[in-house]
Structures are given as C-alpha cells and as structure tokens.
C-alpha positions, -999 to +999 in steps of 0.1 A: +178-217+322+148-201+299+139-217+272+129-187+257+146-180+222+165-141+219+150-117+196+173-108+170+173-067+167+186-044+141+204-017+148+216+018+133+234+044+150+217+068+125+183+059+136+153+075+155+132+065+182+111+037+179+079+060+180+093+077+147+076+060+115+094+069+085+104+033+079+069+015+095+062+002+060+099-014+058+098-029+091+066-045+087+076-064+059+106-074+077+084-085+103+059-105+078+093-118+061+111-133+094+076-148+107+072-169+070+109-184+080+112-218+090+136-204+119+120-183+149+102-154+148+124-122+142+111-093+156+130-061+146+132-025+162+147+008+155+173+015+186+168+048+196+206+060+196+214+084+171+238+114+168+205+138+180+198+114+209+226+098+218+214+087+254+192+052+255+183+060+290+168+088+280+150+073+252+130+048+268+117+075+292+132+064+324+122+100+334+145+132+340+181+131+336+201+122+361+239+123+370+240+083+361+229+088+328+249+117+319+276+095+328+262+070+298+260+086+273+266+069+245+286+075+209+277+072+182+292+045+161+286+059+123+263+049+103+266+013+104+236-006+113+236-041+124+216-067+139+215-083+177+201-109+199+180-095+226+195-121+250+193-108+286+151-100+285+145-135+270+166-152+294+158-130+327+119-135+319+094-112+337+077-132+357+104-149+375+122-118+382+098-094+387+089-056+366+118-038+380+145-065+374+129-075+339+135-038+330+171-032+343+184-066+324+168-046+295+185-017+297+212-035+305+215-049+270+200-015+251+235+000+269+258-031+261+248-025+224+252+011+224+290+009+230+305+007+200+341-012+212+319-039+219+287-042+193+315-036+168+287-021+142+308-018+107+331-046+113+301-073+117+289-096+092+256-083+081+222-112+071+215-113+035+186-088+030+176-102-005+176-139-023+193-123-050+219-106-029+252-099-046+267-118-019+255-151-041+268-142-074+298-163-075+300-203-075+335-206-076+363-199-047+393-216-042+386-230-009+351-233+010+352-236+045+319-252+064+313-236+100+321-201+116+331-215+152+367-216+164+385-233+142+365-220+109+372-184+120+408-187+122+412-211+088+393-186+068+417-153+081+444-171+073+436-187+038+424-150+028+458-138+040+470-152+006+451-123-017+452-148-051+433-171-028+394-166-030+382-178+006+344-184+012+331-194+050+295-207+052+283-207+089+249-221+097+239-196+123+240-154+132+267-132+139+281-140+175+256-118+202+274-087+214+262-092+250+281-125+247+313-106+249+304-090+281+324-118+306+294-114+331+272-128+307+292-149+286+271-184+292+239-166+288+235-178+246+229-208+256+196-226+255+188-196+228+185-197+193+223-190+190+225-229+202+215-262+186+204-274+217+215-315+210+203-337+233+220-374+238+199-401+237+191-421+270+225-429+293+225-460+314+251-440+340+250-404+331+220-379+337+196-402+353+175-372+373+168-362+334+154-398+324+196-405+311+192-376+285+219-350+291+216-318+273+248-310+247+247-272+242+268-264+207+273-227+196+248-220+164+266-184+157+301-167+143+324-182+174+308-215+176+307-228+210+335-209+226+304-178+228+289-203+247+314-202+272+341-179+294+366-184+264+391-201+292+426-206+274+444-233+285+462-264+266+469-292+282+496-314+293+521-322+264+520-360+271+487-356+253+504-343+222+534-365+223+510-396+222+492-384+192+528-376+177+534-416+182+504-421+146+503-389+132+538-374+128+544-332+134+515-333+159+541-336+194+541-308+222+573-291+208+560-293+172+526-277+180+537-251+205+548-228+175+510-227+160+501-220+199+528-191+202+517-175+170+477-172+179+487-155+216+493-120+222+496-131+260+493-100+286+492-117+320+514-104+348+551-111+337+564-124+371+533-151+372+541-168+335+566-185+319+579-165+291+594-188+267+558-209+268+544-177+255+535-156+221+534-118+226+524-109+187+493-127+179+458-117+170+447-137+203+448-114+233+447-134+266+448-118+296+433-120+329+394-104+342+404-075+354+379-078+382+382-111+408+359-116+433+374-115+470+366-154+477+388-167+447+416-147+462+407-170+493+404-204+473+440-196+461+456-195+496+433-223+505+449-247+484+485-229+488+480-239+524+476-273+515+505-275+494+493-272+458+508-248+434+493-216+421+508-205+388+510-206+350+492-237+333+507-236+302+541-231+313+561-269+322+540-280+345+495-280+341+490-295+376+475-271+406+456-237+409+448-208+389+432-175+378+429-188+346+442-170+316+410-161+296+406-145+261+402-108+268+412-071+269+404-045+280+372-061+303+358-076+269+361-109+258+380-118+222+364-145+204+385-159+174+358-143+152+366-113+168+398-115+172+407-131+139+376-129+113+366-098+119+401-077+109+400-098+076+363-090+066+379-061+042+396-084+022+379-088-016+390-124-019+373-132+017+334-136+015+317-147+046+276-164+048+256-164+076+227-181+078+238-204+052+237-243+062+255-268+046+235-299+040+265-320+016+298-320+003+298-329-031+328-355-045+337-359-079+321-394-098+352-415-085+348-401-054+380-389-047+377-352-048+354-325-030+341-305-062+321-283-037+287-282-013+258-277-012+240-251+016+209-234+017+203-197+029+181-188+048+149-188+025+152-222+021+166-220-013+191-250-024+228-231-033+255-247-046+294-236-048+325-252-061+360-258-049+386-255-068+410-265-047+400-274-013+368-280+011+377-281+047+348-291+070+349-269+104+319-277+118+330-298+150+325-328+165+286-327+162+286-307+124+317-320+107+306-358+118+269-352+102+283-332+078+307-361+063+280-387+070+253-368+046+277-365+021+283-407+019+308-409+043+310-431+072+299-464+079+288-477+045+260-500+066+245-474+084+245-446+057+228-477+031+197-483+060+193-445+056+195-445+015+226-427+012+249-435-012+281-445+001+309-425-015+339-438+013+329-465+041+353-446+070+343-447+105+330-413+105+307-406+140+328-430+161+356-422+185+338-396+203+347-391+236+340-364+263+344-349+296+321-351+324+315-344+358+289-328+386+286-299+408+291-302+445+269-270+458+283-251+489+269-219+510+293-192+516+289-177+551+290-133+551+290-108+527+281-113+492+290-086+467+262-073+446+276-078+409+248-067+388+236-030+400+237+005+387+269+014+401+283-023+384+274-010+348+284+027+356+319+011+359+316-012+331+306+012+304+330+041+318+361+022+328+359-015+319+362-026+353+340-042+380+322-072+382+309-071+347+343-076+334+344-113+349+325-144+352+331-151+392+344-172+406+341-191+366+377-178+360+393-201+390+403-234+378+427-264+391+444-294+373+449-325+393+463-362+389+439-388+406+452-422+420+441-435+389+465-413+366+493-424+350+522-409+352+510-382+368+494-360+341+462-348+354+431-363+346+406-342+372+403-305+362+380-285+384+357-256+383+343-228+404+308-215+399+293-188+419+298-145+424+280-144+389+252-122+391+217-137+377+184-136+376+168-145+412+132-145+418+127-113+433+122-078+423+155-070+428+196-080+417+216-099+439+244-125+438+239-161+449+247-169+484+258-203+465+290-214+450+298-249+432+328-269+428+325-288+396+353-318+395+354-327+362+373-363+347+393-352+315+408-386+302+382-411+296+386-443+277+349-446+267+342-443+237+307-430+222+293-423+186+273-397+162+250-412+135+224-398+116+190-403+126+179-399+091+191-387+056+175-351+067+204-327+074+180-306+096+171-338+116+190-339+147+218-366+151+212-392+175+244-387+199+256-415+224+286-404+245+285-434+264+296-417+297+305-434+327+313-470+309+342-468+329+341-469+367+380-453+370+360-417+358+330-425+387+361-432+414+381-406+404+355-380+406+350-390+442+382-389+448+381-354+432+351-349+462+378-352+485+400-326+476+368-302+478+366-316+512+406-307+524+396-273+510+371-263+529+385-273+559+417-249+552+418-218+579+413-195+555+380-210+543+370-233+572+344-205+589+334-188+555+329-219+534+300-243+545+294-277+532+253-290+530+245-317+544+244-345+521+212-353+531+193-323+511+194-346+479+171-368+485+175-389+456+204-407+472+203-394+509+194-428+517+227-437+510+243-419+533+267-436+560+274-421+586+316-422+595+316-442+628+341-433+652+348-396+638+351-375+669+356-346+645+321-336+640+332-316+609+343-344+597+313-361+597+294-345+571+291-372+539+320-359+524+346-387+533+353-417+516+329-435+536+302-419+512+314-435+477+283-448+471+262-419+477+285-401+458+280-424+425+248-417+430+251-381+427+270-382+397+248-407+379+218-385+388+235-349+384+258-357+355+276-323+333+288-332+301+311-303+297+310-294+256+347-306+257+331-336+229+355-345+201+373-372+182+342-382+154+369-380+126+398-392+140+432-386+133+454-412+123+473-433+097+454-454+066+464-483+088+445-475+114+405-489+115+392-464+136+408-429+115+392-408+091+418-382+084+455-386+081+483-360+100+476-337+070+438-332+084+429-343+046+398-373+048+412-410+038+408-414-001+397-373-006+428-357-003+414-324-010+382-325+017+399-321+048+381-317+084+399-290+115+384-290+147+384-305+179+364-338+157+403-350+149+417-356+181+429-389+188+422-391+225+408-363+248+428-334+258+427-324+295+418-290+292+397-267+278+395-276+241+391-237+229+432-231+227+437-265+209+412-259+184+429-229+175+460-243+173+443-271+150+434-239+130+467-223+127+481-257+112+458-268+091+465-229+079+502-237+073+494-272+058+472-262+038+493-231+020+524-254+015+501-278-002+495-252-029+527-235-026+518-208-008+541-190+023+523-201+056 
C-alpha cells in the first residue's frame, strides 16, 4: 500500500475549467496557506463540472465524445462547493501501474466526485477558511463531544435532537473521503493522511517479518475508522453482553438489543433474516452489495456441503457462513456520519469542527468536573470551550486513552515521570485487548472477472450495480467455535479477500488471480496497554497489544487452518480452488513436515495438522492486527482495579466527563466492533438525556 498522502481537492459545481483564471490569485494563496501548515501539503483545483460543462470526460480532453461518455454525464449538484481527497491517483501511483492505468484511476475518482448522491456537496462539513471564522465565536455549549468516528457521530445527532441542548463535535481530521463510500474502494484511506498511521512497538510473537512492529491503521476523518473499512455490521454473540451485564448492570444482550434495533433500518432479503432480531426504522440502512462475485456463491455451498450453516448472524445463533450484512443502499456505503451526522448538520444548536484536535480536557480545581477542553484548529492556534454540562470523550481506544492520560488521568506514576499533573490515578491505557490473525493466500483456477473497467463504472454511475458496488469476496464472512471455546460461542471469525480490483503493475486493470482466507481469533485473554510517550499530544502513543501471550490464540488459529483446508477440498471448490505449496514462504518452509503415510497426495500439501509448527511460524511472521482494539477505559464498578468508567459511561470521580466507544468494553467482542460502537452510541445517547431530564 502507497505511502503516498491524498491531495485534498475543492470542489464547486459552479466552477470552470481548471484553465480558466478568474480565481488564480485566490487559489495561490490557498496554495501558499496549506504549504505553511504543519499538516501535508494541500494542493487545491477547480473541478471542471459546471452547469455549462457538465461532462468531466470531456473536460480533461480525453478527445471526441463518445457514446460512454454521453452516458456520464454528470449533474450538477448546486452551488455547493466542497473539498475531497484525491485518494485513488495517490494510492494507484504511476509508475507502478503504468500511464494508462494512472489515468483511468483518475478519472475514476474526477467521476465518483461528480455524482452528487455520493460527494454529497451541501450536506458536508466544510474546513474553516479564516482564524476568525464565525464558526469560533462561541465558548460555551452544553455538551462537547471529542472525536467524529462512529460513536462521536451518532452521540452528537442525538444530543442535538434535544433543540435547548447546544451540541459541539470537535474531530481531529477531514470530512470522510467521498471515494471511501464507493464499496470497491472502501479500504483504499488507509495509509493516507485520512489515517494516523500508529504503529506498536516491537512484539515478541506478533509481526516478526516487520522486526515485531505491526502497523495499527485508525481512521483520522468524519467516520473514524469504520471509512477505513467495508462497514461490515455484525454484533456478536450475546454471551459477550451477558458477561459484561454480570459488573455493569443494563449492559446484557436483551437490554442492549433495543439501542441495536433503533440504529437499523435493516433491508436484507426477508426469508434469510430473523425478524424480531431486526430494526426496520432507523437512520442505519444495512443491506447486502448488490453485486457478489460468482466464487462467494461457491464458498457458500462449499461449507453447506460440509455441514455448516449459512444464514443470519445476528439472529439466535452467530456461528457459520455468510454474505455479510454491510452498511449500504443503494450500491453506496452509509457511514454513521452519513447516515446519522450529516441529516442533523441543519440544526442551530449542532456545530461541528473539523480539523480541530483536542490536546486536554480541563477539570475543575477539585477535580471532579470536566469545565471543558482545550483543541487547536488547524493554524495551530490554542482554543478553548466550556461545558456546561457534559464532555464525552469519543475518540477510541487509541484517542480517548491519550486523550484522558493528557488531561491527568491514568496511572498517577506514569503521568508524574512525564510532568503531568495527576488530576485521578485510574488505570487509563490498560485493558486493551485485540484481534489478530494472518492470511492464508490461495490461487483460483479459470476465469477471473475484470472488476475495474469502463463498462464496471458505466454501470456504477448509471445503475448502482456491478462490481463497484462491493468489496469481493470482503463481504463473505464465517463465525466458528475452536476446540478451545467455551461453551461454544465462537472465538474464530474468518475473512475472504480477493475479486477486489487494484492496482497491478501493468498498463492495464485486472483482478487478482489470488484470494486469501484470513482466520482471525476474536476472544483473547492478553491483555496490552496505551501510555504516552511524552506529555506532547501530537507525539504518538507508544501502543503494546501484547499479542500472542497466549498459545490457545496461536493453536486455534491453526486449527482455524484446517477448516480452510476441508473447504477446499469440497466438490464444488476442489478443481477451482488451489492451495500453494507451503514451501513458497521461505521464512519457515524449513519447517515443513511432510505427512508420512498419506496416500492422498492432496492431502499432502502442509496444510494438516502435522504442520503446527510451520504454521506458528507463519502467524508470528505474518501477523494482522485487525483494528478490532478496545477496552483502554474499561467498564466496570468503583470496586473494580482495573475500570475507569462505571455502567453510566461517566469516568470514576468525574461524573460529568464520560468516554463512548469501543475503549469501554470489558472483554472483546467477537465480531466486528462497528455495530457495537453504535450501539454504545445510542445508549450513552439515552443515558445521557435522562441524566438531565431530557426524553431519550
């Protein structure tokens, strides 16, 4: 993945070509402006779509007209201008792809952009363009909320629901990238400058092919890290819940599923889901890709013929197969900022800062109250806003942790080494746990379809349908309980990757010949940590997940290899599907043992159990850290050493600072965590309005 950072683009549907220079003087101080910022250089550019010239294939002089591009022509979306991320020509650089390819990711984007359903122009939150903006003139709202991502978005259209309320939300990075709700390229922020690109430090088990350092991508943008991701909606087994029930009262399965029914607007296929699990009436739409690849259709009756089930995972049972319900419609993904933020941006008592980063929460002199923060914008100047009522940090497991732990508290030992004042000595950092796995890599045998051509967008733009409107063979996913499970629940969830168009290094688009099976452990009992590296807030934290402590996740990931294995040895994949041989990875090929007595020859391909120790090695070398991280401000009762906030979300000793976002759970969910954190949002919504006596 480049490392290249996006350029971030204005746009106006009113605007001329960029050879027109009415406004060269304007954009050349925007240009001297962005390139004095301490963040990357900005570069900015008229796009050439207006009502005159409505066509941006004709304007970048791809020569005459032809019948594709009458068929593109674009609308017009007013007179709202707003600014992008170029994304896809950073990411599919020139040189690895070749002229051709370099210029049809570019015009893929210029096209994305120009639809107005999906750039969304008048309905975005728009950059400061001054210091003095009007946006800064008040210091005083009724509750702030720190961080844009999932949970943030939904807190902050709720609170602003409640029109005596005054709502601020301060997010640290941009708008979410419009290409990002296009499912074919929904991972392709990452790495960019709409990601804060942690790093852990060293592993002893994890990510040894990368010196132990695994990288921990974390969404910098409105949409947090679900825009870093296929916005997969799934929510665990309700053991989970139940068990955090057992400390923090109102938090069981049946007492949460109400704040998961009222987010979902659920449209899969009636006959495939079970109603009553369901909401049909919230802002949430969840759906299905309208576009599947023909292999997952094959995966599915693979593991029918061996005997798992293929339905609903958020019905009564999570374990087996699925086309995973995913948060879109119409062929475009919904982020909560979509979804929820953006319908509420009209409100007067709603404000909303991008670009603004919170460096400190500011308590009272006993401290026992949040009186406000402190953020600066993106000049660098020092801002500061007060609270009247509440401050509820949203920032995640990464932001909320550093967040609490610049503010004085955490650890009062480790925050005096650092010079900062201790306000409360909670264990603020620790508790974090994870999920983790590794990709087995396979070669599919015969046709591949070619997902990223003419004809592709053609159908994208005009229907919503085709490859564009899904993520591959990304949208498959299975929930399994290892030997090592108790009770049952599932503890392996596992991925598909592959019939994703990208960038290949060639002059032309085609798909991957290559698919992966990522097994993935979902209930570890490590236990890792967050602390500061310095009293800096833009100084990275130093993160230690501590993965692989436990050998159960190592041996139940191989396990996991196995059921890969029984797959591809199904009929319906068995002469399509082909294992590499194991020794390709030369790292720990040498390890290989060869399964004596096997007359199956198939058989004898590394895969069996024979091969546990090549396969540690492959995991300790190979390691993904999916951004599933939480549990740095745990949930639980005063009584408990390791909590920070109580069932009320509200930090120990501050009642009125409160933290909601996947940094509260207890112990790891085995799922995705997108469809938790917005259920976290939707109570601490509730909680928070009976607390001052207003109707959830």
């Amino acid at each position: 993945m480049s490392t290249r950072e996006p350029r971030r683009t204005r746009h106006s549907a009113d605007t001329q070509l960029e050879d027109e220079d009415e406004d060269d003087d304007d954009d050349d101080d925007e240009e001297k402006a962005s390139s004095r910022s301490s963040s990357a250089r900005t570069a900015y550019f008229r796009t050439p779509i207006s009502r005159q010239n409505p066509n941006p294939l004709r304007s970048v002089q791809f020569g005459q007209r032809t019948a594709m591009e009458q068929d593109l022509l674009v609308t017009h979306c007013g007179t709202c201008g707003f600014e992008d991320g170029n994304l896809l020509s950073g990411i599919c650089a020139q040189p690895t792809i070749g002229y051709n390819a370099f210029i049809f990711m570019a015009l893929i984007e210029l096209i994305i952009k120009s639809q107005c359903p999906i750039a969304d122009p008048c309905r975005r939150v728009k950059s400061l363009r001054t210091p003095d903006a009007k946006e800064l003139s008040d210091d005083e709202y009724d509750f702030v909320v720190v961080g844009g991502g999932v949970a943030g978005t939904v807190l902050a259209s709720r609170l602003s629901e409640d029109s005596n309320s005054r709502v601020l939300l301060l997010e640290a990075g941009a708008e979410e990238p419009s290409i990002s709700s296009v499912p074919a390229f929904a991972f392709t922020a990452a790495n960019s400058t709409y990601d804060w690109q942690f790093e852990t430090v060293p592993q002893k088990r994890a990510c040894l092919g990368n010196g132990g350092v695994c990288l921990w991508p974390r969404g910098k943008m409105l949409c947090g890290t679900a825009c870093l991701s296929g916005l997969m909606y799934t929510r665990g087994h309700p053991s989970v819940y139940d068990a955090w029930a057992r400390n923090s009262s109102g938090w069981s399965y049946d007492e949460v599923l109400h704040h998961f029914k009222k987010s979902e607007n659920n449209s899969e296929p009636e006959d495939e889901i079970e109603k009553e699990f369901h909401g049909f009436e919230g802002p949430l739409s969840v759906s299905r890709f309208p576009f599947q690849p023909d292999l997952a259709t094959d995966i599915l009756d693979a593991a029918k013929e061996l005997g798992m089930r293929v339905g609903d995972p958020n019905g009564r049972q999570q374990q087996g197969f699925t086309l995973a319900p995913i948060m879109v419609k119409d062929g475009v993904l919904g982020s909560p900022n979509k979804m929820y933020l953006r319908p509420a941006l009209g409100r007067k008592n709603l404000r909303v800062l991008i670009e603004a980063h919170v460096v400190k929460v500011n308590v009272d002199e006993a401290g026992s109250r949040a009186v406000g923060v402190e953020f600066d914008d993106k000049w660098g100047n020092r801002r500061r806003v007060k609270a009247l009522k509440e401050v509820v940090a949203c920032g995640g497991v990464v932001g909320s942790a550093q967040l609490l732990l610049l503010s004085g508290i955490g650890p009062a030992a480790q925050l005096r080494a650092l010079n900062v004042t201790s306000v409360r000595d909670l264990p603020v950092g620790e508790n974090l746990h994870y999920h983790v796995g590794f990709s087995i890599v396979l070669r599919v045998e015969g046709r591949n379809t070619n997902g990223m051509t003419i004809d592709s967008l053609r159908e994208f733009v005009t229907n919503r349908t085709g490859p564009f409107t899904s993520t591959g063979l990304t949208q498959l996913t299975g929930f399994f309980a290892s030997k090592y499970s108790a009770h049952g629940v599932p503890d392996i969830q596992l991925y598909l990757d592959g019939y994703s168009a990208k960038c290949r290094n060639r002059q032309s688009m085609r798909e991957t010949s290559d698919i992966s099976f990522r097994p993935i452990y979902l209930l570890s009992k490590c236990r890792g940590s967050i602390r500061l590296r310095s009293a800096d807030p833009y100084d990275k934290p130093l993160i230690d997940p501590n993965y692989l402590c436990d050998d159960v996740e190592t041996d139940a990931l191989i396990e996991a290899v196995q059921l890969v294995r029984n797959l591809t040895l199904t009929k319906v994949l068995r002469d399509r599907v082909k294992r590499f041989d194991i020794a390709e990875n030369k790292k720990c090929a040498h390890l290989r043992r060869k399964d004596e007595g096997d007359k199956d020859k198939d058989k004898d391909d590394g895969y069996s159990s024979s091969n546990a120790e090549y396969w540690r090695c492959v995991i300790q070398e190979y390691t993904n850290g999916e951004n599933h991280h939480a549990g740095t401000c745990k949930m639980g009762p005063a009584t408990d050493a390791t909590a920070v906030v109580d069932h009320q979300l509200r930090v120990h000793g501050i009642p009125n600072l409160r933290v909601a976002d996947a940094s509260i759970f207890p112990t790891p969910i085995n799922c995705n965590t997108i469809a938790p954190v917005i259920m976290i949002g939707e109570k601490a919504a509730d909680m928070i309005k009976q607390t001052w006596n207003s109707r959830p």
